[in-house]
Biopython code that builds the backbone (N, CA, C, O; Angstrom):
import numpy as np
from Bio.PDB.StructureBuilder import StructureBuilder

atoms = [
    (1, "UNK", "N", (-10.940, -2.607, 8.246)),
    (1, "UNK", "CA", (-10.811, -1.169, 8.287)),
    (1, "UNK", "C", (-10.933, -0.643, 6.864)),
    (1, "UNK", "O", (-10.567, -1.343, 5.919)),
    (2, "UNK", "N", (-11.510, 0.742, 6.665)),
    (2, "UNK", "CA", (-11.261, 1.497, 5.599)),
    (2, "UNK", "C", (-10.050, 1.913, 5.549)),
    (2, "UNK", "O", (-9.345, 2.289, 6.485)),
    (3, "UNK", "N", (-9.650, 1.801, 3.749)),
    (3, "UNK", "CA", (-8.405, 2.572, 3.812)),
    (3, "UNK", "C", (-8.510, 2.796, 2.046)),
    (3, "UNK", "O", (-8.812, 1.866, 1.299)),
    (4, "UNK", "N", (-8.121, 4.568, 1.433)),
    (4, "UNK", "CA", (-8.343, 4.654, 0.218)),
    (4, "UNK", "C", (-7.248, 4.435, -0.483)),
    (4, "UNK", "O", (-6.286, 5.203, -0.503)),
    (5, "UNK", "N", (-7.348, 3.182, -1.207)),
    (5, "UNK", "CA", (-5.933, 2.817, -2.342)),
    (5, "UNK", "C", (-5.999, 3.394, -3.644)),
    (5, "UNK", "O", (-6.401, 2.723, -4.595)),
    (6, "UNK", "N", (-5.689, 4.417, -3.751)),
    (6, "UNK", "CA", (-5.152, 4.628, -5.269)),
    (6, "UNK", "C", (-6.621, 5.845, -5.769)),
    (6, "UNK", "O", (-7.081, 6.309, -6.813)),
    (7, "UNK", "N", (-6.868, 5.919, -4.460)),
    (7, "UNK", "CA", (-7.995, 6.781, -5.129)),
    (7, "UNK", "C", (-9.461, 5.980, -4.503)),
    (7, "UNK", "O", (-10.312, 6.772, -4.098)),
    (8, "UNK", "N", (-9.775, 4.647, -4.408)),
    (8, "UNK", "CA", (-10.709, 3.748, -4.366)),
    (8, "UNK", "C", (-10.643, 3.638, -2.901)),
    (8, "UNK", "O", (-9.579, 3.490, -2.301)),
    (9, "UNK", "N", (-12.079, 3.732, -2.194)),
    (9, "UNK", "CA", (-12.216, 2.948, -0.764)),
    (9, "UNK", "C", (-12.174, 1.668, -0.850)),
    (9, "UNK", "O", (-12.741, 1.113, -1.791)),
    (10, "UNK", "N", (-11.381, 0.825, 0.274)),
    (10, "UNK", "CA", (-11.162, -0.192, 0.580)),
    (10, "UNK", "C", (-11.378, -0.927, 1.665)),
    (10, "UNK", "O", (-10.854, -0.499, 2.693)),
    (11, "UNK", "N", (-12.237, -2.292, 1.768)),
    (11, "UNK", "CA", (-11.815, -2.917, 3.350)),
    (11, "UNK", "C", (-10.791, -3.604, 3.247)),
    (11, "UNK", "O", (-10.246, -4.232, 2.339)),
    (12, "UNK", "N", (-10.608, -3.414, 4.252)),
    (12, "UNK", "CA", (-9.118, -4.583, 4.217)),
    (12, "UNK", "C", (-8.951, -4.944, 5.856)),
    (12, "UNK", "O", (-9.078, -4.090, 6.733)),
    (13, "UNK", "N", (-8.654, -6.311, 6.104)),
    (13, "UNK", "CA", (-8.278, -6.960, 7.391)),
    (13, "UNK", "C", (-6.924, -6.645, 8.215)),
    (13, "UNK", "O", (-6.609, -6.770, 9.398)),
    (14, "UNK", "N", (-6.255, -6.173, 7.036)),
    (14, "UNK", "CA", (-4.780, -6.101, 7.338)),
    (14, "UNK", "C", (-4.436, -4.899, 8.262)),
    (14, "UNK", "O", (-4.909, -3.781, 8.056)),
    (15, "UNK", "N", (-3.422, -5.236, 9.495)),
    (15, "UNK", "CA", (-3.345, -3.858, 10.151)),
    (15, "UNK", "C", (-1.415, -3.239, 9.336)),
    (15, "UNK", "O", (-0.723, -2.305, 9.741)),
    (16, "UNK", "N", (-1.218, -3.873, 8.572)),
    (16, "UNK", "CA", (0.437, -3.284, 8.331)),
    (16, "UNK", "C", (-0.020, -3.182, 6.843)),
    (16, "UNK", "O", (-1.048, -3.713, 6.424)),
    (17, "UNK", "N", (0.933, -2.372, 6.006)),
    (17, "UNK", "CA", (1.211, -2.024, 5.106)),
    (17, "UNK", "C", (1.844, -3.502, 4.198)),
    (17, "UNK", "O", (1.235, -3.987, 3.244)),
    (18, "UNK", "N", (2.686, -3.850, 4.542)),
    (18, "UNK", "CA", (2.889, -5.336, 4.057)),
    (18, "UNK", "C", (1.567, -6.163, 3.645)),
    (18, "UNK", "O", (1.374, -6.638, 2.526)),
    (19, "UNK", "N", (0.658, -6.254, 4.785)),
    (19, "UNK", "CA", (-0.396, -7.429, 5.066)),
    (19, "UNK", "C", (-1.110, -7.124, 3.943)),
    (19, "UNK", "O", (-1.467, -7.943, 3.096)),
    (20, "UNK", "N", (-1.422, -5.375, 3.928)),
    (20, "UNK", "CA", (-2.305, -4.996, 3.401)),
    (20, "UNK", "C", (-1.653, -5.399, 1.325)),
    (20, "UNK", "O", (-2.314, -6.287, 0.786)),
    (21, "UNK", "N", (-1.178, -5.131, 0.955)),
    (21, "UNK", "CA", (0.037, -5.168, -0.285)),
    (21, "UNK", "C", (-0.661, -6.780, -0.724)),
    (21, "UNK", "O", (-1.376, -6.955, -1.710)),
    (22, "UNK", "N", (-0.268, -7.818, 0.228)),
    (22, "UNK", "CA", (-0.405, -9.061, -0.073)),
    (22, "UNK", "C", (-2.164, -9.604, -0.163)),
    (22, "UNK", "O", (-2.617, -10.525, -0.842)),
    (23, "UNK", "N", (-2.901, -8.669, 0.775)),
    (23, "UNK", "CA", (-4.309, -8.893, 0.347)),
    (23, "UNK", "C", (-4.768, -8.365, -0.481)),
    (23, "UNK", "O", (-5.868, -8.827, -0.786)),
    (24, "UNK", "N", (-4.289, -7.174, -1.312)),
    (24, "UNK", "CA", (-4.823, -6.288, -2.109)),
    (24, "UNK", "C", (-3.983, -7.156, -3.355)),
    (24, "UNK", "O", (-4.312, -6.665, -4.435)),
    (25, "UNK", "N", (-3.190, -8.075, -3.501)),
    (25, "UNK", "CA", (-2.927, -8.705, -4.946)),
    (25, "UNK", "C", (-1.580, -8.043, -5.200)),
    (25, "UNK", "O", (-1.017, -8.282, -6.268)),
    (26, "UNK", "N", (-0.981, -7.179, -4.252)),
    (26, "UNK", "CA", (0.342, -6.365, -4.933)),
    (26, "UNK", "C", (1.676, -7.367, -4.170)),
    (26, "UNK", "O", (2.837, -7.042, -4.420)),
    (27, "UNK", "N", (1.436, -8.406, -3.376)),
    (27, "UNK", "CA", (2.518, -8.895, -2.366)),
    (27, "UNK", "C", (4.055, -9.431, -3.083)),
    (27, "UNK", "O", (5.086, -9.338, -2.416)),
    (28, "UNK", "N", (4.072, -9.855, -4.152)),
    (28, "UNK", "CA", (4.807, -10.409, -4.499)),
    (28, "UNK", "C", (5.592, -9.268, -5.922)),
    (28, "UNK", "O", (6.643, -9.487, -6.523)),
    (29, "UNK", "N", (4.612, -8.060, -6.110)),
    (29, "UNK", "CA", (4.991, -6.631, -6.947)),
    (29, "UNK", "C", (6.027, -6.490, -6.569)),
    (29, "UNK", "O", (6.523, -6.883, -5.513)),
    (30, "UNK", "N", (6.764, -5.518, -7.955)),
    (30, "UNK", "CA", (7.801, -4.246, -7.540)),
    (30, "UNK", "C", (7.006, -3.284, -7.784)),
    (30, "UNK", "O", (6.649, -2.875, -8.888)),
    (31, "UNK", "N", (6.665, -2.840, -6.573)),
    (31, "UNK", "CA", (6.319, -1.249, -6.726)),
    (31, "UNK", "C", (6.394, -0.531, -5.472)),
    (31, "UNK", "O", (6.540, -1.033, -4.358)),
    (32, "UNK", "N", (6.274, 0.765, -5.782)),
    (32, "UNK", "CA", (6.709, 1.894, -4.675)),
    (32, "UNK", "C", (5.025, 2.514, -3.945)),
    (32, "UNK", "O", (3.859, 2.646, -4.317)),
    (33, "UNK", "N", (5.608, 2.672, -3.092)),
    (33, "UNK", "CA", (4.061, 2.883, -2.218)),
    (33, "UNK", "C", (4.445, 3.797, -1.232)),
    (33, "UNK", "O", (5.516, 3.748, -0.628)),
    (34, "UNK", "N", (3.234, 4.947, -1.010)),
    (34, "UNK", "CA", (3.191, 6.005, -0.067)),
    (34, "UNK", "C", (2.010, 5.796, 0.638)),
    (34, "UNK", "O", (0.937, 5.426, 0.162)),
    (35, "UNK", "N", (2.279, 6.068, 1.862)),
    (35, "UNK", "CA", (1.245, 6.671, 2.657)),
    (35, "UNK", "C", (1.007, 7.471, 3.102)),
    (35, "UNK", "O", (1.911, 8.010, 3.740)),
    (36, "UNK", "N", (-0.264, 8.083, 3.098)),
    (36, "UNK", "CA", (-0.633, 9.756, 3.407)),
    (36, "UNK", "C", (0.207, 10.603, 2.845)),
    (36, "UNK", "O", (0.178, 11.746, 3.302)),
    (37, "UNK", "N", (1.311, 10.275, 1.569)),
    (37, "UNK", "CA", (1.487, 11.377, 0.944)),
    (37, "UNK", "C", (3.311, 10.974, 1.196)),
    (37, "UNK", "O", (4.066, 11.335, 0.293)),
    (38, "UNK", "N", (3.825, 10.354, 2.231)),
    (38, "UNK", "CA", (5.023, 10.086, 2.338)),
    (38, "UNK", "C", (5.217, 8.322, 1.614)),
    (38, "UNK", "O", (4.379, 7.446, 1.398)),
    (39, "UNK", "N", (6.522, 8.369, 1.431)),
    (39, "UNK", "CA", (7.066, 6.979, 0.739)),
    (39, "UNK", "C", (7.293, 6.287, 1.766)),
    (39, "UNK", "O", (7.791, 6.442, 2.881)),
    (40, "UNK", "N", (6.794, 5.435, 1.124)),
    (40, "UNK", "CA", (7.495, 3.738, 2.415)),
    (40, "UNK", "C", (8.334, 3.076, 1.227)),
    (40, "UNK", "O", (8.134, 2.856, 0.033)),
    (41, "UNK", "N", (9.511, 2.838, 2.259)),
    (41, "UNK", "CA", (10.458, 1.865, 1.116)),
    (41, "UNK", "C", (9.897, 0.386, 1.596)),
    (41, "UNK", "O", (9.358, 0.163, 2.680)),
    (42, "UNK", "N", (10.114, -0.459, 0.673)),
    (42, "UNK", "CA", (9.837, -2.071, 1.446)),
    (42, "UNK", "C", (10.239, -2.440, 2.011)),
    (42, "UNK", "O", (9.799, -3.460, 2.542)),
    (43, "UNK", "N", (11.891, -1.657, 2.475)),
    (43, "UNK", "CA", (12.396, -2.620, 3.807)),
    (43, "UNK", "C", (11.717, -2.648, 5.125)),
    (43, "UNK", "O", (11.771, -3.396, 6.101)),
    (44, "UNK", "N", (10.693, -0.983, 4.648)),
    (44, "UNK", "CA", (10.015, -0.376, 6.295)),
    (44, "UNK", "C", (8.498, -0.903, 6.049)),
    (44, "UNK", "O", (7.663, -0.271, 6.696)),
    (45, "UNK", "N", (7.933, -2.069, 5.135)),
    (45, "UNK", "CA", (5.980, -2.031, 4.783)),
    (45, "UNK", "C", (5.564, -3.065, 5.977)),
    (45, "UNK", "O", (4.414, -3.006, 6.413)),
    (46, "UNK", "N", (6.705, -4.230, 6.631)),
    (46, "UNK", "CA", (5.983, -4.844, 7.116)),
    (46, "UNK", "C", (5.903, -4.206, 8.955)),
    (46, "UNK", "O", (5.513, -4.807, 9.956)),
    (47, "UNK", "N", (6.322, -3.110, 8.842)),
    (47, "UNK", "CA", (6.874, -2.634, 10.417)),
    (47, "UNK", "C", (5.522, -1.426, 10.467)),
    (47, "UNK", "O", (5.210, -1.039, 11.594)),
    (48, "UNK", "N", (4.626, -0.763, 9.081)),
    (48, "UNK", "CA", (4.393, 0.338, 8.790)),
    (48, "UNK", "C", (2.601, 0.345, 9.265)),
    (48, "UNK", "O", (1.811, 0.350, 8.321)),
    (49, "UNK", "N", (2.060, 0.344, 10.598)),
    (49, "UNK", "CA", (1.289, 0.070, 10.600)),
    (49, "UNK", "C", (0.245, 0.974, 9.940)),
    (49, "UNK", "O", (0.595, 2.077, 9.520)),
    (50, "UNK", "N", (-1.133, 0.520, 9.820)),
    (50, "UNK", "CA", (-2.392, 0.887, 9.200)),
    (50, "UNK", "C", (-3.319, 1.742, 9.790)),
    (50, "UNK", "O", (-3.609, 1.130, 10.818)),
    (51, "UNK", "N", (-3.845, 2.582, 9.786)),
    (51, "UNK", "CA", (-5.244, 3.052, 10.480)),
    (51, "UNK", "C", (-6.114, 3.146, 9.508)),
    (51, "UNK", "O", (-5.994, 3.170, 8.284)),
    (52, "UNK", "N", (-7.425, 3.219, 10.554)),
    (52, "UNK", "CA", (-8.906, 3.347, 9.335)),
    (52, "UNK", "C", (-8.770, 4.730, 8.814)),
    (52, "UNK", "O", (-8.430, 5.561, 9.657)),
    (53, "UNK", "N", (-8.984, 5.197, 7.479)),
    (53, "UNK", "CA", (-8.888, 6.338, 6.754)),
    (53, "UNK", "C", (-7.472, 6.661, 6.140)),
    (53, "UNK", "O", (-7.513, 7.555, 5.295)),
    (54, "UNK", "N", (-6.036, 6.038, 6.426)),
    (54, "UNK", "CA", (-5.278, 6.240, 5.607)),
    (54, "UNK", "C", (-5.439, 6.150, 4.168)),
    (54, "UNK", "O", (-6.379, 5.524, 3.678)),
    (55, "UNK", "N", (-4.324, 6.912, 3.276)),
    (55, "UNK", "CA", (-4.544, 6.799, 2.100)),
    (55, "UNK", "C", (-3.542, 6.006, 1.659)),
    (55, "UNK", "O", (-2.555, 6.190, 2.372)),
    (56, "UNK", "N", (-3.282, 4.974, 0.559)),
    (56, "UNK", "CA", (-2.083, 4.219, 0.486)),
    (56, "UNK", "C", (-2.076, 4.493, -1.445)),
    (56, "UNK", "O", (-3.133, 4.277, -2.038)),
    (57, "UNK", "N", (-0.839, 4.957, -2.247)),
    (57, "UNK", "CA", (-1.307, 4.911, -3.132)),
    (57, "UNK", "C", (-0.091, 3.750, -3.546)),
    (57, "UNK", "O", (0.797, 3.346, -2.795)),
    (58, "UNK", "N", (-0.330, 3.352, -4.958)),
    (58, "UNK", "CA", (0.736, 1.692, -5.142)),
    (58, "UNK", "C", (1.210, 2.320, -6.072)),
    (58, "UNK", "O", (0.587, 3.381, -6.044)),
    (59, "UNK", "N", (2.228, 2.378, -7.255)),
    (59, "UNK", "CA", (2.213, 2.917, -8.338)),
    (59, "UNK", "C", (3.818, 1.300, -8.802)),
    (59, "UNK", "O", (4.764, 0.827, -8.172)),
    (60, "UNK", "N", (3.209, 1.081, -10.193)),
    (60, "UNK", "CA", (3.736, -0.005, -10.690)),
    (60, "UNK", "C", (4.937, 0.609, -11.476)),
    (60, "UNK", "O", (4.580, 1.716, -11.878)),
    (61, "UNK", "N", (6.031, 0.372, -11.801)),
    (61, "UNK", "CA", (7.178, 0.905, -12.545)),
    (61, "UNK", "C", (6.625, 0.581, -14.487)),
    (61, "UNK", "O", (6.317, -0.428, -15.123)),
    (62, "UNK", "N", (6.745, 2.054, -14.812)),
    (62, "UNK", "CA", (6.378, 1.490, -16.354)),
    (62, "UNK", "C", (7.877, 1.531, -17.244)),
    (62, "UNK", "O", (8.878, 2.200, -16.988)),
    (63, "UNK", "N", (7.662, 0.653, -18.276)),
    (63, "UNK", "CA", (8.662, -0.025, -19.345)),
    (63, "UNK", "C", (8.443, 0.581, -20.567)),
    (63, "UNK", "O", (7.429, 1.253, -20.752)),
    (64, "UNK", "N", (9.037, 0.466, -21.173)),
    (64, "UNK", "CA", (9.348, 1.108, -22.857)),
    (64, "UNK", "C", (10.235, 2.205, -22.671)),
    (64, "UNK", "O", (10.909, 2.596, -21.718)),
    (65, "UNK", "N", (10.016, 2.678, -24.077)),
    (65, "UNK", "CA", (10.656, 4.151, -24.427)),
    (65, "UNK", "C", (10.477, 4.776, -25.274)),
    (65, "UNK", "O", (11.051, 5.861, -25.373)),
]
sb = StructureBuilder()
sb.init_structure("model")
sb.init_model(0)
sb.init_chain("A")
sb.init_seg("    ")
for serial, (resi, resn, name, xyz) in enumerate(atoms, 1):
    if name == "N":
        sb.init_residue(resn, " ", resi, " ")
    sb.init_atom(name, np.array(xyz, "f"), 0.0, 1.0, " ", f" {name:<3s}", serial, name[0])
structure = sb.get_structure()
């Protein structure tokens, strides 16, 4: 299925939000992720299913000060 991550079209096999995380290289990340504009916490990514055309964006926690 298509699905746009972060801005970028994507295929991806995965039908959950989890699946998708771990094929896209983020599975084992801390980071916070929305779909279509709402937050998914990680307790809810592997329950959070997928459709073709969602938007998923990832955003990584930044460090310093």
């Amino acid at each position: 299925m298509r699905i746009e991550v972060n801005g970028e079209v994507r295929e991806v096999t995965a039908t959950t939000l989890a699946a998708a995380l771990d094929e896209l290289g983020w599975g084992t990340a801390k980071v916070a992720t929305a779909l279509n504009g709402d937050f998914v916490p990680a307790s809810a990514r592997a329950d959070q299913a997928l459709r073709d055309g969602d938007r998923l964006e990832v955003l990584a926690p930044m460090q310093g000060g």
